[in-house]
N, C-alpha and C positions, 0 to 999 in steps of 0.2 A: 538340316537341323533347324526349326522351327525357330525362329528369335524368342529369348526370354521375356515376358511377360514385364511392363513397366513396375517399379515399387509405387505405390500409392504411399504417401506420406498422411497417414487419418487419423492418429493416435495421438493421444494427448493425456497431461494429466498436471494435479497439480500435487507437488510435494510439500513438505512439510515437517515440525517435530514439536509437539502434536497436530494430526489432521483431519484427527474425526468429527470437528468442528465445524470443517470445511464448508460451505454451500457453495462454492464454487463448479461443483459438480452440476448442480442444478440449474445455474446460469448459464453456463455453458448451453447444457443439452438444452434447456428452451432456447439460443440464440440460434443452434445450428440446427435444429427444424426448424424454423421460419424460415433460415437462409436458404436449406434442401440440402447442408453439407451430410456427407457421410461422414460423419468423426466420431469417435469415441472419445471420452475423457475420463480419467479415473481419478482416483487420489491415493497416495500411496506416502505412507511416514518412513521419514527419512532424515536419518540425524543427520548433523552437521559434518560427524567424523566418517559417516556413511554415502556422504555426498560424490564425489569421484568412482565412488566402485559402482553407484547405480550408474551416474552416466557411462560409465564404460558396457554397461550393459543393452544400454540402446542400439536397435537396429535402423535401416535405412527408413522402417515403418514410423517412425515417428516423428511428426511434424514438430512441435514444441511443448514445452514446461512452464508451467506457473510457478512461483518461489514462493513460501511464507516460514516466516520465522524459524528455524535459524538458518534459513539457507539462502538470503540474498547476497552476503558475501563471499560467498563460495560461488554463487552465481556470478555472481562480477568476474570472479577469476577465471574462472570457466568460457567466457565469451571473449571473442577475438575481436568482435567492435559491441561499440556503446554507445548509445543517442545520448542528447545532453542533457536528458535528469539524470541515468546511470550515471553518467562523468561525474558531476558535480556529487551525489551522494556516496558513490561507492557502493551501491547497491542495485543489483537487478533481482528484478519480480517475475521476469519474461524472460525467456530462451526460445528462439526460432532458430529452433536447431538446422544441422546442415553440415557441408564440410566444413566451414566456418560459421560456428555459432553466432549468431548475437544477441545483445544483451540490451533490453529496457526496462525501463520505470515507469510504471504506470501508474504508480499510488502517488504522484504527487498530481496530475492529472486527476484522480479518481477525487483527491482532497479539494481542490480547486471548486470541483463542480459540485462536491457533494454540499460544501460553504454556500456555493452558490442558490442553490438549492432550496437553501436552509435561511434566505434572504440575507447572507454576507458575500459581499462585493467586494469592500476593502475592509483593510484595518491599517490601524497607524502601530499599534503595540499587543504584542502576544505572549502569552506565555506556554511555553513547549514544556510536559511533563514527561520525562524520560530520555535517555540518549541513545539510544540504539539506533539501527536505520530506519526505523519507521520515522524516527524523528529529525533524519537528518532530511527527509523526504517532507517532511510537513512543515522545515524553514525555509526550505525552497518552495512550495505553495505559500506560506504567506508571504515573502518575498514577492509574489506573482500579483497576488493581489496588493502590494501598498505598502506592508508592513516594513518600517525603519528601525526597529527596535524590539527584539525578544530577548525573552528570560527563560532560560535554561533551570527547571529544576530535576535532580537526579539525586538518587541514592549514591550513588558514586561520583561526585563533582567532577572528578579527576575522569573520567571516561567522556563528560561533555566539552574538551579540547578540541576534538576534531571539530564539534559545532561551530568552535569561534571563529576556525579556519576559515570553515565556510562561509560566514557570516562576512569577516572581510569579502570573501570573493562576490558576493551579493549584496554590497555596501547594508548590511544590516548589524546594527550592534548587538550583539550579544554578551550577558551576562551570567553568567551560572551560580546558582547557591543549593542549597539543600532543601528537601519542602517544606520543611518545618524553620523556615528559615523566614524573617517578614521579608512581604511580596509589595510592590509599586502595583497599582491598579494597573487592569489591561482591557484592551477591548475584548480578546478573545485566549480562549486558553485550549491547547488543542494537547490532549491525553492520549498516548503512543505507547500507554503501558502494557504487559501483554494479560490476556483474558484472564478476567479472576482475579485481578490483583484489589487488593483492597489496602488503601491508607486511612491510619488512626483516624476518628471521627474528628478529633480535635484538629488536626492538619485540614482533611479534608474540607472542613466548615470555615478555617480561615482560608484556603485556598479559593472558594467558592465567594469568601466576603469581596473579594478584589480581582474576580477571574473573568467577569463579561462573560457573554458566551460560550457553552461547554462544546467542543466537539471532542467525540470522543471515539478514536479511532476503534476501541472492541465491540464487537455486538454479539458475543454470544458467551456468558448470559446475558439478557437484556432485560433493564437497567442495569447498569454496571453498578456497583458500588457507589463509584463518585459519582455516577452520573444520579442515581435514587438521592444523593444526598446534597444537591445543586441547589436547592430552593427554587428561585422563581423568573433564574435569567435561561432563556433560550439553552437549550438542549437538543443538539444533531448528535442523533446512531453513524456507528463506523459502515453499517450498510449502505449508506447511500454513495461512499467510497468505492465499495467492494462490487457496487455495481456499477461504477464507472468505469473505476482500473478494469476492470473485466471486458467492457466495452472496449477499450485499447487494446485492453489484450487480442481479441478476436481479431478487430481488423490489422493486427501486426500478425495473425497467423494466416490471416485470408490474404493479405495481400502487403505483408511489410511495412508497413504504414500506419503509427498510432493515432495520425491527423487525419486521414483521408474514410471518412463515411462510408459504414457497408450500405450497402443496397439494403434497400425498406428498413434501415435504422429505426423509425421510430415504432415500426411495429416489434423489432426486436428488442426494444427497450422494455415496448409496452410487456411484451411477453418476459424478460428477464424481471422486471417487478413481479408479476405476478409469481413468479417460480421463488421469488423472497417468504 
C-alpha cells in the first residue's frame, strides 16, 4: 500500500466581524508571489460567539489565522503559547496553527514602525483614544518608543482598568477620563477606535487642540473622521500598521519567527505597498 501523500499546510486567512474591509488579502497574495509560496489566503467573518466552532473546523490544511476585531481574545485563548506582546496585551492577531497553536501580536510591531515611518522615534506623553485591544497594543508601542505617561480616553472609563494594569507592568502612568473630559497636551495621540466611528465635532476639535500627532489606527474609510478634523499637526494612516503587522505575520507563518527577515524582504515590502 502506497504511503499517504504529506498534508501540505498552504491555507490561510484572515478572520474577522466585520471583514469586507479587509486588505489583508492583498498583502498577503502580493508577499507570497514574490516569495514563490503556494498559499492561499481568504477572509472569512466570524463573530466572536462564532469563534471556537470555526476553529474546530480547521483541517491539517491549514497553516495559520490572522485576527481582527472582535476576535483577538478569543485568540489568546485559543493559543497554547504567546510571544511577549500577546502576554503583556491579552491579545493575539496571529495563530500558527498546529497541534499546539500559537499566539502573537503583531500590531504593536506594525505601530512601532508605522510612527516610525511617519518620523516619530519617541515620545515622552500620549494619549490612547479607546480601550479595547487595539489599544492595549498601542501602550505597549509607545511604551517602546519612550513614552512615561498616557492618557486613557474611553466611552466607558470603567473598561480602561486593565490599561492601568498594564501600565504599572511597563512603568508608564496611566490616566483615564472621558473625551470630553479636559486633556494635558501630549506629544502624540494614537486612535484605536473601530472604523467609522465618529466624535462630536466639539470633542473632536478639543481633542485635536492638545493631541500632537494623530495616528490613527483605522484606514478604511480614509480620512477618518478625526483624522479630516486634525487641523495642521502630523497625521499617520492605520495602513502603515496594517502593513507591518502583516510583514510579522508572514515571516511567523514562513518560519515562526516575527524578528527574523523573509528572504528579498524589501522587494516584498515594495510589492505589499503597492497591493495598498
Amino acid at each position: 500500500m502506497a504511503a499517504a501523500e504529506p498534508v501540505t499546510r498552504s491555507r490561510l486567512a484572515v478572520w474577522g466581524d466585520p471583514i469586507a474591509h479587509s486588505r489583508s488579502p492583498q498583502l498577503h497574495a502580493a508577499a507570497y508571489a514574490v516569495l514563490g509560496f503556494d498559499w492561499t489566503y481568504e477572509r472569512r467573518q466570524v463573530p466572536a460567539d462564532g469563534f471556537s466552532a470555526a476553529m474546530g473546523e480547521l483541517d491539517a490544511s491549514w497553516r495559520g489565522l490572522s485576527l481582527t476585531m472582535p476576535l483577538k481574545e478569543p485568540a489568546f485563548r485559543a493559543a497554547s503559547t504567546h510571544d511577549r506582546h500577546a502576554e503583556l496585551t491579552g491579545a493575539v492577531n496571529t495563530l500558527l496553527l498546529g497541534p499546539r497553536p500559537a499566539g502573537f501580536n503583531t500590531d504593536v510591531g506594525g505601530i512601532v514602525d508605522a510612527l516610525s515611518e511617519g518620523g516619530i522615534e519617541t515620545v515622552e506623553r500620549v494619549r490612547i483614544l479607546g480601550a479595547g485591544a487595539t489599544a492595549a497594543s498601542a501602550l505597549v508601542a509607545a511604551a517602546e518608543i519612550g513614552a512615561d505617561r498616557a492618557m486613557v480616553a474611553a466611552r466607558r472609563p470603567e473598561r480602561a482598568a486593565v490599561l492601568v494594569g498594564l501600565g504599572d507592568r511597563l512603568g508608564v502612568g496611566v490616566d483615564v477620563a472621558p473625551f470630553d473630559a479636559p486633556h494635558p497636551p501630549v506629544d502624540l495621540t494614537i486612535a484605536t477606535l473601530p472604523s467609522g466611528s465618529a466624535l462630536p465635532p466639539a470633542t473632536a476639535a478639543q481633542l485635536a487642540a492638545t493631541g500632537g500627532a494623530l495616528f490613527d489606527a483605522a484606514y478604511a474609510p480614509w480620512p477618518s473622521a478625526l483624522a479630516a478634523s486634525w487641523g495642521h499637526a502630523p497625521v499617520i494612516s492605520g495602513l502603515g500598521m496594517l502593513l507591518h503587522q502583516a510583514v510579522r505575520q508572514i515571516r511567523i507563518f514562513a518560519h515562526g519567527d516575527p524578528g527574523a527577515a523573509l528572504p528579498q524582504e524589501e522587494r516584498v515590502l515594495s510589492a505589499m505597498r503597492d497591493a495598498l
